[in-house]
N, C-alpha and C positions, 0 to 999 in steps of 0.2 A: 177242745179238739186236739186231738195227738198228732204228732212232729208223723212223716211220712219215712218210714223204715228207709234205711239204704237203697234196698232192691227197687222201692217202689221210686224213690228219685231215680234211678239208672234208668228203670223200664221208662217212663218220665221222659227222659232226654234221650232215650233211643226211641220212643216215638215220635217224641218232637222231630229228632233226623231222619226218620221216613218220611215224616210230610214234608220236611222241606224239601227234600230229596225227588221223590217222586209227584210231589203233590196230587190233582186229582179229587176223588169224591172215596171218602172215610167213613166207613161202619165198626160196630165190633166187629163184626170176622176178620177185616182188610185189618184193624188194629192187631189183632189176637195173629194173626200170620205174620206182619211184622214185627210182633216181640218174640214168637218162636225164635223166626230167622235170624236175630239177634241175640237169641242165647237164652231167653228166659223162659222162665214156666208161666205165664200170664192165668190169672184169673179174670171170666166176663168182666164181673160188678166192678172190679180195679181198672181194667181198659177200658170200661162206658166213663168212669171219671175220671183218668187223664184225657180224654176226647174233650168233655166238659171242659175241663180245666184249658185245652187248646185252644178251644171254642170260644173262652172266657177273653185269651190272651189275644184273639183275635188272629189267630195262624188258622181256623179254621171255622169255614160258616153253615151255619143249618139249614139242610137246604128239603128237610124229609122230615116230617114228627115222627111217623109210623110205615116203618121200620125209622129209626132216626137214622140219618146220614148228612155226612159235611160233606164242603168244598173248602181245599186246601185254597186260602189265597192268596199265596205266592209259594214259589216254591226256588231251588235252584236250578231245575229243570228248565224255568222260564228265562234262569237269567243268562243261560246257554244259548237259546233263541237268535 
């Protein structure tokens, strides 16, 4: 397995910071418009796997097979509350 280029860690940890940020319920599109906003050029197939990869971490739960989509579950939104 190859080491993940620079951009894809940044996009990576700027995704992470959307969900924690806003949390909520996460598809590609909602991925792919946060990593715009944040500066990058996102590919689908790259933002269906840091989704995965979140999902994995447990920042975010599946809550849809088809279409897939999460739920952020926590965020710092909540801890504003």
């Amino acid at each position: 397995m190859t080491e993940p280029t620079a951009g894809t860690s940044s996009q990576r940890a700027d995704l992470e910071k959307a969900v924690r940020t806003y949390g909520g319920h996460w598809d590609t599109n909602r991925g792919l418009r946060a990593l715009r906003d944040a500066g990058h050029d996102p590919q689908e197939k790259n933002t269906r796997h840091i989704l995965r990869d979140l999902a994995r971490q447990g920042l975010l739960v599946k809550v849809e097979d088809w279409p897939v989509r999460y739920r952020a579950t926590q965020s710092d939104a909540d801890d504003r509350s």
